[in-house]
N, C-alpha and C positions, 0 to 999 in steps of 0.2 A: 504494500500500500504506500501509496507514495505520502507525503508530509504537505502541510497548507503551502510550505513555504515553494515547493516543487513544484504544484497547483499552480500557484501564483505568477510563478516562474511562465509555468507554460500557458495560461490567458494572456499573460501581458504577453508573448509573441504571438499568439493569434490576433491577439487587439492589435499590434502594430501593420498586419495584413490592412485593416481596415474593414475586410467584409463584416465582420461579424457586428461592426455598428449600422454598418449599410442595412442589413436584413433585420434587425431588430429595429430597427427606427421602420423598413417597410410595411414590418407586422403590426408595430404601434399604427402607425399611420393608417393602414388599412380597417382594423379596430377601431380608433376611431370613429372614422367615415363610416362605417358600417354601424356601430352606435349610432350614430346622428338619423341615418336610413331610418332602421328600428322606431327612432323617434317619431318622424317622420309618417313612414307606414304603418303604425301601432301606438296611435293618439290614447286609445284606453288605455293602454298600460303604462306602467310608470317602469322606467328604466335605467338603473341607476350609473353611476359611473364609472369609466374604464379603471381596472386592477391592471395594473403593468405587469405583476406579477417578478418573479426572480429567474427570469428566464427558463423558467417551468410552464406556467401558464400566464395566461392573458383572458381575462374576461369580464364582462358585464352582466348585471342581473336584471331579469323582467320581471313586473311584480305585475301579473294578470288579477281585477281585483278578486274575482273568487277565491283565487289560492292563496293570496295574499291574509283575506282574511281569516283563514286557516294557518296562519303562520308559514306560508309554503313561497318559493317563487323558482323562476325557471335562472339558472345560468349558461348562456353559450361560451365556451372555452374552447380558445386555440392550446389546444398541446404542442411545446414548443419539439422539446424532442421527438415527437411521433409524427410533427407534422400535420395535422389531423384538426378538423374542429368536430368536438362533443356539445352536445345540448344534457343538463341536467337539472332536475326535480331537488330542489335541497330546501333544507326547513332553516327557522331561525336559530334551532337550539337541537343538539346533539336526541335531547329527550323526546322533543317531538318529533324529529329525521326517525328516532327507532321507531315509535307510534306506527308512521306512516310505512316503513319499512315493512313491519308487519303486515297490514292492509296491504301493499302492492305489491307484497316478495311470493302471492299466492298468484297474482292475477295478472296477465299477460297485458298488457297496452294496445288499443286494437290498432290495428293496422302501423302499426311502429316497431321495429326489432329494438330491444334493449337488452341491458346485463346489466350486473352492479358487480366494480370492482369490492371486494371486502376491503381492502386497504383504502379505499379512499372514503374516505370519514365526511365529506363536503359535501356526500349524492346518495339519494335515495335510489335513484335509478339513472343510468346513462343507455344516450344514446349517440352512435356518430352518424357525423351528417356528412362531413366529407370526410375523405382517408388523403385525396390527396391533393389541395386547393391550388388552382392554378391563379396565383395573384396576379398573373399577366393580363387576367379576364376579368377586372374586379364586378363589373357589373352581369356577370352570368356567377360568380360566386358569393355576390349578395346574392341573388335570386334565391340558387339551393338552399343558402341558410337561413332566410325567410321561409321560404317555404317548408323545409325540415321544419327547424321551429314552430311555427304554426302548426303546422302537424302535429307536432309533441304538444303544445300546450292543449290541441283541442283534445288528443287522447287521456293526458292527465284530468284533465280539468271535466271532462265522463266520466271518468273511472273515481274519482275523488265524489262527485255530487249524483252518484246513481244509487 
């Protein structure tokens, strides 16, 4: 295992490449703009603002008010290492995320494929939406993840008030 200071050693010669702010400032940037969309196209809902995250994730949370008032809201997350954007169901508080756990860990999401990482403590249930985003196309990759999205919220948002 290598040591912080070896770590450190080797980011700071990646940073001096340059790319590696290039593409995390793209990611920010597109995050954003795609936040702003959301807003935009999803006036009901309240959507809060961009997590930068620690070069792990990146995301925003949608608080649809039904769910909302159940303590519940939706997060769409760019996974930095996998490349990947997930939608997920997470609650305000660890106690209520098991609650609902329980409730949805029996019952499938209709027409949405999901899983729940156990390790990830943030989600009741995930879904992904892209595997693999071509930021080249931003306005056909807002598209998918509206529309995933919207997907997920309306299958939640059944499966929770039925």
């Amino acid at each position: 295992m290598k040591t912080l200071n070896h770590l450190i050693r080797d980011y700071t010669t990646l940073l001096q490449h340059g790319e590696i702010q290039l593409a995390y400032k793209g990611i920010l940037d597109f995050m954003g703009k795609l936040r702003a969309d959301f807003q935009k196209s999803f006036p009901e809902h309240e959507i809060s603002g961009l997590y930068q995250g620690y070069m792990d994730m990146s995301y925003f949370s949608i608080f649809p008010h039904p769910l909302k008032e159940k303590g519940l809201k939706i997060a769409l997350v760019y996974w930095h290492e996998k490349n990947q954007f997930e939608v997920w169901l997470s609650a305000r508080n660890r106690r209520l995320a098991k609650q609902f756990e329980a409730i949805l860990g029996e019952t499938p999401l209709q027409g949405v494929t999901t899983f729940h990482d156990s390790t990830n403590l943030d989600a009741i249930v995930e879904s992904v939406l892209v595997t693999t985003p071509d930021f080249e196309k931003p306005d056909d990759l807002v598209a998918a993840l509206e529309q995933g999205t919207e997907r997920f919220i309306k299958s939640v948002s059944k499966l929770i008030h039925d």
